[in-house]
RODO-2510 file (C-alpha; in nm, 4 decimals, decimal comma):
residues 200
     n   res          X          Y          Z
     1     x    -3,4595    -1,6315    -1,8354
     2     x    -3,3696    -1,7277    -1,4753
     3     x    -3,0697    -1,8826    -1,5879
     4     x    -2,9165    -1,5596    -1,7950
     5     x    -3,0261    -1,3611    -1,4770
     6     x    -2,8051    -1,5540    -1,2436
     7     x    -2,5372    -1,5798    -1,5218
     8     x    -2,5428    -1,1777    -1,5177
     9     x    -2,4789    -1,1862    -1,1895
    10     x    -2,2259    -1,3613    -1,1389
    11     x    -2,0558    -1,1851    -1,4440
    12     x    -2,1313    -0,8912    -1,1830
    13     x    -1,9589    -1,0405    -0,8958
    14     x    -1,6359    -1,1307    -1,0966
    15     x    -1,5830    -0,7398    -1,2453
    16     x    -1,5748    -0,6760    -0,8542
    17     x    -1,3404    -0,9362    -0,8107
    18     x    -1,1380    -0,8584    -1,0791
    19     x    -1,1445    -0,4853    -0,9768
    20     x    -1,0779    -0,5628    -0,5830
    21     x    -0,7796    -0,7543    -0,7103
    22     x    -0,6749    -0,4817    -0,8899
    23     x    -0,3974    -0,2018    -0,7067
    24     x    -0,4535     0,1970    -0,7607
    25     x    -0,3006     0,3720    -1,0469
    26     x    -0,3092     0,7066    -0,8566
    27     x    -0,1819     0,8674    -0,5207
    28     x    -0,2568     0,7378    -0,2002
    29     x    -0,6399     0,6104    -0,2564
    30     x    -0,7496     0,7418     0,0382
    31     x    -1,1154     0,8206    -0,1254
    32     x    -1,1130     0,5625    -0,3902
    33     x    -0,9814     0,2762    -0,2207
    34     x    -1,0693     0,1722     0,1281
    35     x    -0,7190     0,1389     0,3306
    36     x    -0,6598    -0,0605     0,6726
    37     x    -0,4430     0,2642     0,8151
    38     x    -0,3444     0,5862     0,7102
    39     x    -0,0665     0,7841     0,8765
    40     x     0,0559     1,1419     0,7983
    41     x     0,3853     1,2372     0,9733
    42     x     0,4516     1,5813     0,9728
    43     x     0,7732     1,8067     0,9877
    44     x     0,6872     2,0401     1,3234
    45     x     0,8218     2,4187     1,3132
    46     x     1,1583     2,5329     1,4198
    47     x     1,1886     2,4001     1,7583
    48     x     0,8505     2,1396     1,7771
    49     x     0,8634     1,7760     1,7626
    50     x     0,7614     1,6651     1,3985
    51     x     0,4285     1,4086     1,4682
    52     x     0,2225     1,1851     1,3627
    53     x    -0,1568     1,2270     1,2614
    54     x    -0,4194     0,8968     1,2502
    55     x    -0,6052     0,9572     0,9684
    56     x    -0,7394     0,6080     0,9392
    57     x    -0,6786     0,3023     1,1704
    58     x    -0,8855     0,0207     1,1328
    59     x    -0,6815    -0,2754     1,2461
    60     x    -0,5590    -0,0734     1,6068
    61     x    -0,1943    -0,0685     1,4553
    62     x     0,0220     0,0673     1,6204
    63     x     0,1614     0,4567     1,5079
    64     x     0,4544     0,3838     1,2616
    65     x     0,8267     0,4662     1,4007
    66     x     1,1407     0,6091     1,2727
    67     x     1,4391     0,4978     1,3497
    68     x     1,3352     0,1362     1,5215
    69     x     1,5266    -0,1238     1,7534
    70     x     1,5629    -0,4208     1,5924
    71     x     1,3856    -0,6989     1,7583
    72     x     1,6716    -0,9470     1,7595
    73     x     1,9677    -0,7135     1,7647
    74     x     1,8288    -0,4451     1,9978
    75     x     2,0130    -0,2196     1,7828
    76     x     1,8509     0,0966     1,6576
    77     x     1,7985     0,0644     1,2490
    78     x     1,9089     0,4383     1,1757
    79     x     1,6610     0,7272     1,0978
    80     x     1,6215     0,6075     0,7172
    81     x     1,3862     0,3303     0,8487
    82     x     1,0449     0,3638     0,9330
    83     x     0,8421     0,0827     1,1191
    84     x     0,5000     0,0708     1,0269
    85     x     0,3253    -0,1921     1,2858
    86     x     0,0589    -0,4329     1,1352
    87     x    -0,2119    -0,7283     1,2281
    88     x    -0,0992    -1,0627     1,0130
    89     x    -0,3907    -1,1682     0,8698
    90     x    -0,3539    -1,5594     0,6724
    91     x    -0,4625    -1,5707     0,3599
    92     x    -0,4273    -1,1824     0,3179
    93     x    -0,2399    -1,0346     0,0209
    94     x    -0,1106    -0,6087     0,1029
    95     x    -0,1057    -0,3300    -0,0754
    96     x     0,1705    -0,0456     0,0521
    97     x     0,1683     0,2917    -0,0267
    98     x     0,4195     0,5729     0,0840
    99     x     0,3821     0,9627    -0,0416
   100     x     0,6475     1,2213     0,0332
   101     x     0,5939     1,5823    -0,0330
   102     x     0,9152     1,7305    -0,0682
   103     x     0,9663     2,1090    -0,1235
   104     x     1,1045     2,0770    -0,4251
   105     x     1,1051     1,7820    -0,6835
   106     x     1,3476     1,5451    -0,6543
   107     x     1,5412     1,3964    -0,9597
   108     x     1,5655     1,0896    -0,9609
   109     x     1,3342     0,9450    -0,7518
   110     x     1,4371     0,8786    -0,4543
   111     x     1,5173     0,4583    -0,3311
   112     x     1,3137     0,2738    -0,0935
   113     x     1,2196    -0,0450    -0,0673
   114     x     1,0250    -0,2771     0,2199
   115     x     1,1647    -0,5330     0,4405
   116     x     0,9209    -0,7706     0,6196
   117     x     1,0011    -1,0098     0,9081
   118     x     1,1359    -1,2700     0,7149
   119     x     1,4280    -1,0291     0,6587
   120     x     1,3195    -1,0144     0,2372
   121     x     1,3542    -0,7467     0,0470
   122     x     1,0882    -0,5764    -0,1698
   123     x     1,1759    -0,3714    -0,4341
   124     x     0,8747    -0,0954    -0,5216
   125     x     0,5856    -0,2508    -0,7727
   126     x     0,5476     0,1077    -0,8844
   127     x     0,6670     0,4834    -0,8072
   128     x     0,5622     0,7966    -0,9378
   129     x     0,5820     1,2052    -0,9322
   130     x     0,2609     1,4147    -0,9016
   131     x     0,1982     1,6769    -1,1781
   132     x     0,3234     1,9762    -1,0079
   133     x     0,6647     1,8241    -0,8730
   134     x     0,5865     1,7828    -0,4950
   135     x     0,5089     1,4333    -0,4143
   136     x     0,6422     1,1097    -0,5154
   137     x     0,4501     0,7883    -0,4280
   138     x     0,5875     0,4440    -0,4448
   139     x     0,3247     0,1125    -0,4193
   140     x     0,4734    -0,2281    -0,3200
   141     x     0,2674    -0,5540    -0,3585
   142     x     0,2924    -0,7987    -0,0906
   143     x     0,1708    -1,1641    -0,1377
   144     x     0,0973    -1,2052     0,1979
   145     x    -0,0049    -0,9867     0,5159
   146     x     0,2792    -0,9748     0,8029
   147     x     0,2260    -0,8197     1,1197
   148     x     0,5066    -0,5217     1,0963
   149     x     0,7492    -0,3881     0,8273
   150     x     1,0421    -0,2716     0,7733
   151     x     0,9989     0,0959     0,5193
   152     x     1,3712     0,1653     0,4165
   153     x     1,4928     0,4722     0,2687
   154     x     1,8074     0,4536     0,0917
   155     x     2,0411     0,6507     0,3440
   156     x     2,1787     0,9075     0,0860
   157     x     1,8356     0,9942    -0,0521
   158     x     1,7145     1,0244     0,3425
   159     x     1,9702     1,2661     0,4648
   160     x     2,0181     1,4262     0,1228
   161     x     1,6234     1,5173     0,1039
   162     x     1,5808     1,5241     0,4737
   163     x     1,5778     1,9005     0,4913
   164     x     1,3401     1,8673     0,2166
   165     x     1,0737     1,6582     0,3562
   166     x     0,7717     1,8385     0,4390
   167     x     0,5777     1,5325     0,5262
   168     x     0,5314     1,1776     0,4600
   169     x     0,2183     0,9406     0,4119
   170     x     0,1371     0,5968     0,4633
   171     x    -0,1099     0,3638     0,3803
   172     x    -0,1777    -0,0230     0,3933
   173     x    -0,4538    -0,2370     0,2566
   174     x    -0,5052    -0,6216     0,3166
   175     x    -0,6315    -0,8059     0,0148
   176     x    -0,8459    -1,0747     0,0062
   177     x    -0,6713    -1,2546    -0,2509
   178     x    -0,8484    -1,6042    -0,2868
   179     x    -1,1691    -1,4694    -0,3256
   180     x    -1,0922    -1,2094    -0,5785
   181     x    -0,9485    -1,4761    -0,8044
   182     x    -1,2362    -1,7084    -0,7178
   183     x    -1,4535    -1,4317    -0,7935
   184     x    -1,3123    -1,3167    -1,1316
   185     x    -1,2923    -1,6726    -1,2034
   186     x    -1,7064    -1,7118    -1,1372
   187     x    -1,7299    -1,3741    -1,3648
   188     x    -1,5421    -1,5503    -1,6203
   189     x    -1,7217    -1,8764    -1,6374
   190     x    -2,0140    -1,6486    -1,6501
   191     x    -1,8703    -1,4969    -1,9918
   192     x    -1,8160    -1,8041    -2,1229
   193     x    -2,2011    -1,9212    -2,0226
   194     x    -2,3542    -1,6456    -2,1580
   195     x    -2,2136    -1,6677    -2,5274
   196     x    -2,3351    -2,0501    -2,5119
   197     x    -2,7024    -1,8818    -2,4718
   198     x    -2,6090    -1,6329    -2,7378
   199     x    -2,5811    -1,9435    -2,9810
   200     x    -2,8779    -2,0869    -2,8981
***
């Protein structure tokens, strides 16, 4: 009896593991999924400053930039790059997400990909369109944790939908990759322990 009890809980602890492990199929999981940071930038009204709001901020990152001096050029990257600052955690996987509502929906979807200190390229795991047209999401996988990136819109989508753009979200989430794996491993050792009692 004790033993099937702590076999059901460990088969417990690795569905957790395998669901921490596991990214969002929806928008930016603000509710469902608990994120490091969340930024909303916002286009301001003829003659304001568009700005930034902190919706979430857990790490102390910094607020994300546009248009960013390159730390070993000094040059300024263009206004088709944001800079979204980070904490680089070893051992860490990351989840990125970045939501544009645009006025209208854009066909196709527009290009961006992530660049992180190392100077490689990601291309987007996954990108989507909402129901009713407005926002498109892209989610990029990370398999580790750096402390800034690099979010680059292809330069033609930027200034083509620029006038479009009625604001733009961003989210990050650190991953604790080891022990998800090491916990959906324990949940499956647990399966395979619990149909050797089931024979008994």
């Amino acid at each position: 009896m004790i033993k099937r009890m702590w076999l059901v809980l460990a088969l417990l602890l690795g569905v957790l593991g395998m669901f921490s492990a596991m990214p969002a199929g929806a928008d930016i999981p603000l509710a469902t999924v608990q994120v490091d940071q969340y930024w909303t930038w916002n286009r301001g009204g003829p003659g304001s400053p568009n700005f930034w709001i902190e919706e979430i901020n857990l790490i102390n990152a910094a607020q994300p930039v546009w248009n960013p001096v390159d730390e070993k050029t000094g040059q300024a990257l263009g206004f088709a790059t944001l800079w979204l600052d980070n904490i680089e955690i070893p051992g860490q996987s990351k989840n990125i997400w970045v939501e544009v509502k645009f006025h209208s929906s854009p066909t196709p979807i527009p290009a961006l990909w992530v660049e992180d200190p190392n100077g490689e390229m990601y291309a987007p795991w996954q990108s989507w369109i909402s129901t009713n047209g407005q926002f498109t999401t892209w989610q990029w996988q990370l398999d580790w944790q750096p402390e800034w990136e690099y979010i680059q819109f292809n330069s033609t989508d930027y200034y083509y939908f620029g006038g479009d753009i009625e604001l733009v979200e961003v989210a990050t989430q650190c991953v604790p990759e080891p022990m998800s794996i090491m916990l959906g491993a324990l949940g499956l050792g647990a399966v395979g322990g619990l149909r050797k009692l089931r024979k008994k």
